[in-house]
Backbone and ligand atoms as CSV (ligand in chain L), in Angstrom:
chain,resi,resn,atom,element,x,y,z
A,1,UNK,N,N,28.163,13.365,6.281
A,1,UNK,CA,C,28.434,13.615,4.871
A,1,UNK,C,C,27.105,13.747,4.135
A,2,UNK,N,N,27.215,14.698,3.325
A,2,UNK,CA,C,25.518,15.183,2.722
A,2,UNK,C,C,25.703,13.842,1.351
A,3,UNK,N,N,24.222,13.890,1.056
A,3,UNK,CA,C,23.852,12.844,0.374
A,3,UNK,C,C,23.522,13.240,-1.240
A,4,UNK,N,N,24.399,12.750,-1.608
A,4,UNK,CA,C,24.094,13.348,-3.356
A,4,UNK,C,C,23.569,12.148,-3.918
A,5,UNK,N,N,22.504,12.932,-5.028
A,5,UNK,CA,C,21.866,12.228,-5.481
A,5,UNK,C,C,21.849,12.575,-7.096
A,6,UNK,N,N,21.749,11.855,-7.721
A,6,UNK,CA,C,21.215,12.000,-9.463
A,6,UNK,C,C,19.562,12.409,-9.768
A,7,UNK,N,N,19.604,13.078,-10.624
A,7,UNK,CA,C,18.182,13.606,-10.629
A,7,UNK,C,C,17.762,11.543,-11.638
A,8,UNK,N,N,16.579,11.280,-10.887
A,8,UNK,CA,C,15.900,9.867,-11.979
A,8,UNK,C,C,15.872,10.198,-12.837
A,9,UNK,N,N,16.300,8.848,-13.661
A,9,UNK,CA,C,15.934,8.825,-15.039
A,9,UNK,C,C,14.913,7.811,-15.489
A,10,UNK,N,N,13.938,8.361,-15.191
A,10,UNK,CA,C,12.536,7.364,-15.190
A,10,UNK,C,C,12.036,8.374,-15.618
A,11,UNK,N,N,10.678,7.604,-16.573
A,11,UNK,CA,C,9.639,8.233,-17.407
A,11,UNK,C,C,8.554,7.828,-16.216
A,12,UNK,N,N,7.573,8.837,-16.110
A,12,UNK,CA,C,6.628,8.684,-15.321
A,12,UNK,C,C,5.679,7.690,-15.553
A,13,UNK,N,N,5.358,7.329,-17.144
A,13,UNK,CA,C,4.789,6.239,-17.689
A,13,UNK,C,C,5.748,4.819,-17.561
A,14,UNK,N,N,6.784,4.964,-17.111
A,14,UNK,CA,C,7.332,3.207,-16.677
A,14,UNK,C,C,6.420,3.114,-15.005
A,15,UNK,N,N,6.028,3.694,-14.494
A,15,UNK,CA,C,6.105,3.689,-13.113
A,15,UNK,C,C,4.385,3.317,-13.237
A,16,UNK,N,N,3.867,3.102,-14.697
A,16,UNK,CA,C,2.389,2.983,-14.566
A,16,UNK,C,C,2.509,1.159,-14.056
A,17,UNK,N,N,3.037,0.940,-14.570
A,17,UNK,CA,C,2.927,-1.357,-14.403
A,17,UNK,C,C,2.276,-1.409,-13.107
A,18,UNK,N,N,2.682,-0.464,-12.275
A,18,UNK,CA,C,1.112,-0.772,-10.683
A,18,UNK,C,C,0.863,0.483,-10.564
A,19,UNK,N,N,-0.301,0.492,-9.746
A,19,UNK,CA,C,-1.130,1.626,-9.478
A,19,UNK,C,C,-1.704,0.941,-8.242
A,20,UNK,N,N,-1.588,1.635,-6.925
A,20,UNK,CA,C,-2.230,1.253,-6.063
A,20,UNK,C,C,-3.660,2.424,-5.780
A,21,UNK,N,N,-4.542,1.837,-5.709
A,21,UNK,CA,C,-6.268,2.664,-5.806
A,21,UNK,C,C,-6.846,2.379,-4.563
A,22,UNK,N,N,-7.794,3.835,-4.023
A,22,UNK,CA,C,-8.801,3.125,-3.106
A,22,UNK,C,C,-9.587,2.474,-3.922
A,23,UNK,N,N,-10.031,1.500,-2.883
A,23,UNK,CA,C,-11.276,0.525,-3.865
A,23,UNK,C,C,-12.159,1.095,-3.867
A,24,UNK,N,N,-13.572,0.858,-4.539
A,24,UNK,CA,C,-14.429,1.546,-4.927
A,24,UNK,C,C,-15.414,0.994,-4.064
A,25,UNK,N,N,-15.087,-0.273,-3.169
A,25,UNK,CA,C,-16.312,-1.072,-2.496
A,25,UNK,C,C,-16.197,-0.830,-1.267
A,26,UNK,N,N,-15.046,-1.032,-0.884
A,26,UNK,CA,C,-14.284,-0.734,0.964
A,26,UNK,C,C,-13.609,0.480,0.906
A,27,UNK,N,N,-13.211,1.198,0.332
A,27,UNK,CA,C,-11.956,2.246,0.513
A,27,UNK,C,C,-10.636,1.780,1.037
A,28,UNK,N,N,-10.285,0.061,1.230
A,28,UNK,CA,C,-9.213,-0.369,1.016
A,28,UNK,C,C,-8.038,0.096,0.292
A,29,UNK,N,N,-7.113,-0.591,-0.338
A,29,UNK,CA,C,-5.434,-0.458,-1.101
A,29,UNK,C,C,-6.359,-1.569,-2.064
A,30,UNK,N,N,-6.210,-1.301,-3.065
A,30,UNK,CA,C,-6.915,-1.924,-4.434
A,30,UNK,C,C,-5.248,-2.270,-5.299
A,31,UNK,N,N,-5.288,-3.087,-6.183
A,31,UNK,CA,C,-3.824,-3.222,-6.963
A,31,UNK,C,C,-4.375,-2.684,-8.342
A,32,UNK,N,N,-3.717,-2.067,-9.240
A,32,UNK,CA,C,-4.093,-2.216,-10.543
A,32,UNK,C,C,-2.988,-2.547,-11.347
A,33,UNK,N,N,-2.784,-3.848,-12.501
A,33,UNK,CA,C,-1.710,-4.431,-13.158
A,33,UNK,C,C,-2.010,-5.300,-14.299
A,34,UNK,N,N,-1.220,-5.188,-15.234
A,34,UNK,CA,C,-1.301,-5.670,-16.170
A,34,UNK,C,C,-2.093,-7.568,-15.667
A,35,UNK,N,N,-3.182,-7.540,-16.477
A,35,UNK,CA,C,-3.084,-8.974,-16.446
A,35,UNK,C,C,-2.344,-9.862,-16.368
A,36,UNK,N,N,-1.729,-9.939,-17.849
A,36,UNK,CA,C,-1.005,-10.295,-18.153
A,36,UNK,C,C,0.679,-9.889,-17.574
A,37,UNK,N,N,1.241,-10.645,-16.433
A,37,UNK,CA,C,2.412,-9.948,-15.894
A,37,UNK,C,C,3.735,-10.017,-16.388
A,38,UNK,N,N,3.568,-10.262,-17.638
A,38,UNK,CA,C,4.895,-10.814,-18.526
A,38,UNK,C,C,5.357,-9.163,-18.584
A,39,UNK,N,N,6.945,-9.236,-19.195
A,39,UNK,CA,C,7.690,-7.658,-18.986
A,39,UNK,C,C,7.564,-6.955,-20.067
A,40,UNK,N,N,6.673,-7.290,-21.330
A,40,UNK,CA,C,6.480,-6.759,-22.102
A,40,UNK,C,C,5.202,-6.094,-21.910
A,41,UNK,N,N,3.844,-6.775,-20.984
A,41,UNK,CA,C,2.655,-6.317,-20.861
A,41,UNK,C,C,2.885,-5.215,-19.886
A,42,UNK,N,N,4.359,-5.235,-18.476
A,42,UNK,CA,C,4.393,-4.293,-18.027
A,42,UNK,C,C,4.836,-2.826,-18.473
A,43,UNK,N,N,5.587,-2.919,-19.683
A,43,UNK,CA,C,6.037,-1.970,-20.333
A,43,UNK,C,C,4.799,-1.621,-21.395
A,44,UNK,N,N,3.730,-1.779,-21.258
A,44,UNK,CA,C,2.554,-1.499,-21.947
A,44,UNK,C,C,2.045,-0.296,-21.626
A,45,UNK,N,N,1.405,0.454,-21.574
A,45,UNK,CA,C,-0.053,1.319,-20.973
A,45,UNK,C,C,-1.036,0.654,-21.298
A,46,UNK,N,N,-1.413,0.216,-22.952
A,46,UNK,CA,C,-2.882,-0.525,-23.463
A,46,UNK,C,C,-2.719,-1.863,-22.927
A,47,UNK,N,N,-1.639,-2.649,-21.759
A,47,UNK,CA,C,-2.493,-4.133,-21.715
A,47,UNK,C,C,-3.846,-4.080,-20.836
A,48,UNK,N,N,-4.217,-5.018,-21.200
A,48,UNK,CA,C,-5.796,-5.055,-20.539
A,48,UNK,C,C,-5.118,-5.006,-18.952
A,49,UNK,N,N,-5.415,-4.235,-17.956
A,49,UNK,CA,C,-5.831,-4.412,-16.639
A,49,UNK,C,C,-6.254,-5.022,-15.944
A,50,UNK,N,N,-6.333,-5.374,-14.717
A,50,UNK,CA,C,-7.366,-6.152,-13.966
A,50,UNK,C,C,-6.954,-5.165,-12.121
A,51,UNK,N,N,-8.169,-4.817,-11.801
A,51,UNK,CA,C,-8.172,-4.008,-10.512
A,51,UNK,C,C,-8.103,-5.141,-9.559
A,52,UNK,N,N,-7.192,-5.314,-8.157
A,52,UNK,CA,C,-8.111,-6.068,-7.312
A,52,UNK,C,C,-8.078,-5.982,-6.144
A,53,UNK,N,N,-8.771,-5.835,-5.492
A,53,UNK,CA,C,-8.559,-5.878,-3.292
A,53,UNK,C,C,-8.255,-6.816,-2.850
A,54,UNK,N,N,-7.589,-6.404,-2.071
A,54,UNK,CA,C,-6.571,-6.984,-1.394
A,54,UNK,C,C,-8.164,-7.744,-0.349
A,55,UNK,N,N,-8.329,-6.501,0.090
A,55,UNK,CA,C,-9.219,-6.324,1.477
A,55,UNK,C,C,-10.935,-7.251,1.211
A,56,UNK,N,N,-11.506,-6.326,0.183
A,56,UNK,CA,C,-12.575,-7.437,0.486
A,56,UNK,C,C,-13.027,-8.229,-1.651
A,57,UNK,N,N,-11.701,-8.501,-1.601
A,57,UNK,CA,C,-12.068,-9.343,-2.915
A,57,UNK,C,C,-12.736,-9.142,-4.480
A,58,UNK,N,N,-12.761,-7.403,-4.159
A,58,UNK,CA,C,-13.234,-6.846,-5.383
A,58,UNK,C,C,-12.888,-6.721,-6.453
A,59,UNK,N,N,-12.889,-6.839,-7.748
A,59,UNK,CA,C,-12.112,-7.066,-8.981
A,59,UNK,C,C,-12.669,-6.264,-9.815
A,60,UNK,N,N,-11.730,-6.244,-11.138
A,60,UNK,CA,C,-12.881,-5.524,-12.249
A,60,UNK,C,C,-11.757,-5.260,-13.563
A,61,UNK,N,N,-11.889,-5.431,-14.833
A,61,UNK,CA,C,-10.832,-5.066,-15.879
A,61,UNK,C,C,-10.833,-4.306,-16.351
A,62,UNK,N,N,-10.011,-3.980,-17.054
A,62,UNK,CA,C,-9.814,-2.280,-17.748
A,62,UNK,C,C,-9.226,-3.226,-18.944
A,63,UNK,N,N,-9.716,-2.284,-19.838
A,63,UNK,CA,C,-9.193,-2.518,-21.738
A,63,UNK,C,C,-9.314,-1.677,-22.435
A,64,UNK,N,N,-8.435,-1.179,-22.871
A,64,UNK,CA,C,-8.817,0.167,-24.010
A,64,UNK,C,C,-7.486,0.063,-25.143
A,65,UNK,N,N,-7.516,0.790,-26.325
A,65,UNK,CA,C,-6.105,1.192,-26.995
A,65,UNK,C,C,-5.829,2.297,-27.014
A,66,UNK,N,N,-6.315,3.339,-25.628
A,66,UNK,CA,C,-6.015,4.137,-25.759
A,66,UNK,C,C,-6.295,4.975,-24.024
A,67,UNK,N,N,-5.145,6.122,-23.357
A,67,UNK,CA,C,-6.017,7.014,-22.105
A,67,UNK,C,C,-6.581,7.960,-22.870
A,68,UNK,N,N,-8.197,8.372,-21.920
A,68,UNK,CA,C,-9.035,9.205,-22.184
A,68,UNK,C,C,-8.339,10.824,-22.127
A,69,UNK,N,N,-7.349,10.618,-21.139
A,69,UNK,CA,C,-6.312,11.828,-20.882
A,69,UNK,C,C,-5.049,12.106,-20.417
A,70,UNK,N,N,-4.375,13.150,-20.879
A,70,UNK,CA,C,-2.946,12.643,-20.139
A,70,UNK,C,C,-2.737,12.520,-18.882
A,71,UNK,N,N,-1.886,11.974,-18.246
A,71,UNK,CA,C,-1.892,11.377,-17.049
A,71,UNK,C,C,-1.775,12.671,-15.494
A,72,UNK,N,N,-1.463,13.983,-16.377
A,72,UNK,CA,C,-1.099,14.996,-14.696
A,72,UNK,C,C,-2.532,15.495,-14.686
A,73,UNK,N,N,-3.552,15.399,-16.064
A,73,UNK,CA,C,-4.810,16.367,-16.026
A,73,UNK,C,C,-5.398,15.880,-14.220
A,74,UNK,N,N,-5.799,15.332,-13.776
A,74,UNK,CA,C,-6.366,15.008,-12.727
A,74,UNK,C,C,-5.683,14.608,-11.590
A,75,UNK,N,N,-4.574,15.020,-10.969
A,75,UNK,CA,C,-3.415,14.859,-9.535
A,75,UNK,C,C,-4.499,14.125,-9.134
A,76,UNK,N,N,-3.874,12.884,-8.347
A,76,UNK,CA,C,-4.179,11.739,-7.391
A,76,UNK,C,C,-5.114,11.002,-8.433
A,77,UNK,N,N,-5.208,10.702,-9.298
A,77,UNK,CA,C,-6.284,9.492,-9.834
A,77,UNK,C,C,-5.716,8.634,-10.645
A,78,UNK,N,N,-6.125,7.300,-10.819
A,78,UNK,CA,C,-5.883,6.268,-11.681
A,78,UNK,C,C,-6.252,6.820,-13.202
A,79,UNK,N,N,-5.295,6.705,-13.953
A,79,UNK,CA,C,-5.698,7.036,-15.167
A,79,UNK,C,C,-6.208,5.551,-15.955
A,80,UNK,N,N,-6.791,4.556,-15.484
A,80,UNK,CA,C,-7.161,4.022,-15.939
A,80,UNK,C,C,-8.554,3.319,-15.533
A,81,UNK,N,N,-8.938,3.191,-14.083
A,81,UNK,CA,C,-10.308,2.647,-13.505
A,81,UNK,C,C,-10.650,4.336,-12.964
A,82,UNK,N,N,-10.012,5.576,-13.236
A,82,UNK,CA,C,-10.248,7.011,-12.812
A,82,UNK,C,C,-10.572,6.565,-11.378
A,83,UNK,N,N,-9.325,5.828,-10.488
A,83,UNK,CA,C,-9.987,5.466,-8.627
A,83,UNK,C,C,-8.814,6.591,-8.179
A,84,UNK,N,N,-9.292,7.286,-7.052
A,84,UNK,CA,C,-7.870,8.067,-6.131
A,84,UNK,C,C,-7.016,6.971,-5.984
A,85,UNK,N,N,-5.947,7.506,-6.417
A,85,UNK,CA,C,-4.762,7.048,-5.636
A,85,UNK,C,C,-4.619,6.719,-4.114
A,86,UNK,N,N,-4.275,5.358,-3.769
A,86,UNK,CA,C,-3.766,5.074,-2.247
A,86,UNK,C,C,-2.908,6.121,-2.046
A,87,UNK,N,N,-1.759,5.818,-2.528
A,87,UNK,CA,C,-0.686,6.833,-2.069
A,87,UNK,C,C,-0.957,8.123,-2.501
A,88,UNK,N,N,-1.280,9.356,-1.697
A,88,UNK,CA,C,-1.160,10.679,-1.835
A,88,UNK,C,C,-1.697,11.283,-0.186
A,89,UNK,N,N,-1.246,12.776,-0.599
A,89,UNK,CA,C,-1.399,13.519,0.288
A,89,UNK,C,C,-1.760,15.374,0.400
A,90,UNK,N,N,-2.644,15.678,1.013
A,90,UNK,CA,C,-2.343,17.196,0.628
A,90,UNK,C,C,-1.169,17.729,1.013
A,91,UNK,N,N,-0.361,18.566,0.765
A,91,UNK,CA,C,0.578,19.303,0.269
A,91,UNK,C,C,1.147,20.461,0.076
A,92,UNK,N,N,1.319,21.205,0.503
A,92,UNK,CA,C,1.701,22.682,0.459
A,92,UNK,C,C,0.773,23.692,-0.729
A,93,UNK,N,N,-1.116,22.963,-0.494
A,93,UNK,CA,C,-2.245,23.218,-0.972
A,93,UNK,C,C,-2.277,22.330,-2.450
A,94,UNK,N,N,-1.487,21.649,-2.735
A,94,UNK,CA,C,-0.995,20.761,-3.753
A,94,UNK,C,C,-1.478,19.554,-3.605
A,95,UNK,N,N,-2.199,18.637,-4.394
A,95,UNK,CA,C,-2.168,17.238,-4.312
A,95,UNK,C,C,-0.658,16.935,-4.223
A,96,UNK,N,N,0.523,15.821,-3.786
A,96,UNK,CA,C,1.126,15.182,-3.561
A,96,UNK,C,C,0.864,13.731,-3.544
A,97,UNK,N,N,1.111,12.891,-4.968
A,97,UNK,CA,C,1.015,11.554,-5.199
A,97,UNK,C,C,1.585,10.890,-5.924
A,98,UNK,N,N,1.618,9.131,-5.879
A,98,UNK,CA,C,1.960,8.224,-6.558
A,98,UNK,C,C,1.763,7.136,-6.306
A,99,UNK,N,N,1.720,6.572,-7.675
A,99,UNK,CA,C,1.340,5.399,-8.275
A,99,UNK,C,C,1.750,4.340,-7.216
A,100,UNK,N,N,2.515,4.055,-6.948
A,100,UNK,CA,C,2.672,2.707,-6.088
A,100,UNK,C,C,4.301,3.129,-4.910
A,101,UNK,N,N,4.574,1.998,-4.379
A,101,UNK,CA,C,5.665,2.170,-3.342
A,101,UNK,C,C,7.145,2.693,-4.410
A,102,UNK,N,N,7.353,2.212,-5.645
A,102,UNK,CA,C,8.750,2.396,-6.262
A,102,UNK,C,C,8.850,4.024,-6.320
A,103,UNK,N,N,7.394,4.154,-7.005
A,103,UNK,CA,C,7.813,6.100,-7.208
A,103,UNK,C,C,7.262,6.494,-5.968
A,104,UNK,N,N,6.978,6.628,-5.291
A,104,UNK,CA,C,6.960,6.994,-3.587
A,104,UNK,C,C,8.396,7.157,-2.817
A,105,UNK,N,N,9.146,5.873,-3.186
A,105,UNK,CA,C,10.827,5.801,-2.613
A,105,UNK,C,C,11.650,6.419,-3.500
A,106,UNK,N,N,11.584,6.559,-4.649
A,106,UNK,CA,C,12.137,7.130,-5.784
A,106,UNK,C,C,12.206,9.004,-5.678
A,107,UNK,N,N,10.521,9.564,-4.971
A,107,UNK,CA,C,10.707,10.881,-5.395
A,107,UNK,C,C,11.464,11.221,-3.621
A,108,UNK,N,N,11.214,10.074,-2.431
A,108,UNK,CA,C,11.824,10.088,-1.339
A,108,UNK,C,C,13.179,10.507,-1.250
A,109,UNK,N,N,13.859,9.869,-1.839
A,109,UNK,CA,C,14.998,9.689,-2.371
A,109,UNK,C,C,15.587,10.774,-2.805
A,110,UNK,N,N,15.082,11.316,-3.471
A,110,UNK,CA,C,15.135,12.761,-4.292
A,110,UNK,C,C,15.047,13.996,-3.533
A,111,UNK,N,N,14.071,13.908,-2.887
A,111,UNK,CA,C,13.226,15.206,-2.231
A,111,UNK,C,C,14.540,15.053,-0.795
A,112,UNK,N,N,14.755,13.765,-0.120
A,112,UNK,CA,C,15.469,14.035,1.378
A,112,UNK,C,C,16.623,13.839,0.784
A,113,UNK,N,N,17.402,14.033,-0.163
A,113,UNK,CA,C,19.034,13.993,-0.381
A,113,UNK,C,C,19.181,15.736,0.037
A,114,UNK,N,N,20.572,15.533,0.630
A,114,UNK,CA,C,20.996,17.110,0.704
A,114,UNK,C,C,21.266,17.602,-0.642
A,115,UNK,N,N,22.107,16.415,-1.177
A,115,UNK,CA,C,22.338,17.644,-2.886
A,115,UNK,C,C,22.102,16.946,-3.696
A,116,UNK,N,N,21.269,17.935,-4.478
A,116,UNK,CA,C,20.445,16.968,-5.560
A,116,UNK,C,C,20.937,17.574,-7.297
A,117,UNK,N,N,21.316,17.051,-7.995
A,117,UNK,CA,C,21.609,17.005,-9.549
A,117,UNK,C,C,20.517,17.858,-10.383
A,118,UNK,N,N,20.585,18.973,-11.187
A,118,UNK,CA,C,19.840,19.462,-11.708
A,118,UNK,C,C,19.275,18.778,-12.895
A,119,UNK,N,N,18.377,19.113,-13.771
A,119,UNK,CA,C,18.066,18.124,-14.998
A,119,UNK,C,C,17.122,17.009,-14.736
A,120,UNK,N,N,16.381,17.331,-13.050
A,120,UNK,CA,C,15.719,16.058,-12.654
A,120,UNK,C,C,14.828,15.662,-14.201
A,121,UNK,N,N,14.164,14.339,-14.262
A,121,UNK,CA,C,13.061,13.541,-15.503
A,121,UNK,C,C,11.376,15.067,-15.168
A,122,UNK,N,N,11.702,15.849,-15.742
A,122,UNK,CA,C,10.610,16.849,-15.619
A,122,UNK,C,C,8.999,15.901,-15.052
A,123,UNK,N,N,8.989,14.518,-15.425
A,123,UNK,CA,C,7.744,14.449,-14.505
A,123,UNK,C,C,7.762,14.348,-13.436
A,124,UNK,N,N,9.185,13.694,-12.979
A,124,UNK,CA,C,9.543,13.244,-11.691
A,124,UNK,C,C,9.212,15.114,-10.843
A,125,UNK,N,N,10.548,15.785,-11.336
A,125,UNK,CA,C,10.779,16.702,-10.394
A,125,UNK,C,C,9.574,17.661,-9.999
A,126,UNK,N,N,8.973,17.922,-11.492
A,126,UNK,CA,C,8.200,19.130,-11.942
A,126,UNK,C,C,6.606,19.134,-11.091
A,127,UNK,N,N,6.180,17.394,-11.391
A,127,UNK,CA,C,4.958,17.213,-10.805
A,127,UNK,C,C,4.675,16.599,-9.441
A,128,UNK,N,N,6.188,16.378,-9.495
A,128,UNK,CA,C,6.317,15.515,-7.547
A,128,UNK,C,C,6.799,15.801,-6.662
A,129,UNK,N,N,7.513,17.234,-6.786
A,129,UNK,CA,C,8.363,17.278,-5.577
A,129,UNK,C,C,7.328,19.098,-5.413
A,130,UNK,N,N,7.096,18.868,-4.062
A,130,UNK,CA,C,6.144,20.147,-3.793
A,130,UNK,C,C,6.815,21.130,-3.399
A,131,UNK,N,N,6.071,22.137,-3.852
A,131,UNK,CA,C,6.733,23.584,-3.750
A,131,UNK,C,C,7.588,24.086,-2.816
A,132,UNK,N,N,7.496,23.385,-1.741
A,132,UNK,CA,C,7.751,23.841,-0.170
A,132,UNK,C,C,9.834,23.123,-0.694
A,133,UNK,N,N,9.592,22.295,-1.620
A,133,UNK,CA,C,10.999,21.773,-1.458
A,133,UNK,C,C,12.584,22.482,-1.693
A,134,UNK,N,N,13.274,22.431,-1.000
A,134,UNK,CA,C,14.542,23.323,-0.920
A,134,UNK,C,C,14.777,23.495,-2.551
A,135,UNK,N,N,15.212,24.642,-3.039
A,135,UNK,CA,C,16.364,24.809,-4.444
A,135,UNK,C,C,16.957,23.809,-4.373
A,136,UNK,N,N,17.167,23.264,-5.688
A,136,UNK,CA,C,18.409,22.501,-5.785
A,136,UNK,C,C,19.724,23.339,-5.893
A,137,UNK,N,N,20.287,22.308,-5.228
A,137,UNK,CA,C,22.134,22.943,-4.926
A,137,UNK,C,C,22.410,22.649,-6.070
A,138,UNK,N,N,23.651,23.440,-6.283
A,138,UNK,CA,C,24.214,23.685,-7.838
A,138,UNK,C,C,25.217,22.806,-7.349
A,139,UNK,N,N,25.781,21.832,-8.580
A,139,UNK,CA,C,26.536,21.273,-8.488
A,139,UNK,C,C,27.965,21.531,-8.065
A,140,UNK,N,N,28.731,20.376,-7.700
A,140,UNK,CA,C,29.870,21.450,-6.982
A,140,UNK,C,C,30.915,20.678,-7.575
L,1,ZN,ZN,ZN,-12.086,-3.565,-1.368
């Protein structure tokens, strides 16, 4: 039985609360997250940050009231310590990336369903699912 799916209804900016980064010291999986982990600082963009490795203990904060740019200008980078993204890949000559494991399983989800819902969240569909990916089936 084919697998239908709903196009997400996620804003690409909820999916900022982690950011997984190479580190800048090892080329490790770096975390980037609200300091402060309360559910209001995760629903933030401006809470202060804090970067950290996993691997060899590197840290560092981010604070601003404001991004320097919107978030697709630069495919694969932290819009906030500007580190590549852990998660990405080249792509049907395309960067292919994301922020952490939720939108990784999320555009998964999306991209391997047989029938997929038109109307996908335009950041989701528009900037994540690579060219190479089947038409969406028209609803039936
Ligand atoms: Zn490191």
């Amino acid at each position: 039985m084919a697998e239908r799916i709903a196009a997400p209804v996620v804003s690409i900016y909820s999916l900022l609360y982690e950011t997984l980064v190479v580190c800048p010291q090892c080329e490790g999986c770096a975390r980037s997250a609200p300091i402060d982990g309360s559910t209001q600082a995760r629903q933030s963009l401006f809470a202060p940050r804090r970067l950290v490795c996993s691997k060899c203990g590197h840290w560092c904060d981010w604070s601003a009231d404001r991004l320097d740019r919107p978030w697709h200008v630069v495919p694969g980078e932290d819009d906030f310590f500007r580190l590549p993204l852990w998660l990405q890949t080249s792509c049907c000559g395309q960067t292919l990336w994301f922020y952490n494991r939720e939108h990784l399983e999320l555009v998964e989800r999306y991209v391997t369903a047989s029938l997929r819902e038109r109307d996908a969240t335009p950041g989701l569909k528009k900037q994540q699912c690579p060219e190479s990916t089947p038409p969406l089936d028209e609803e039936s």
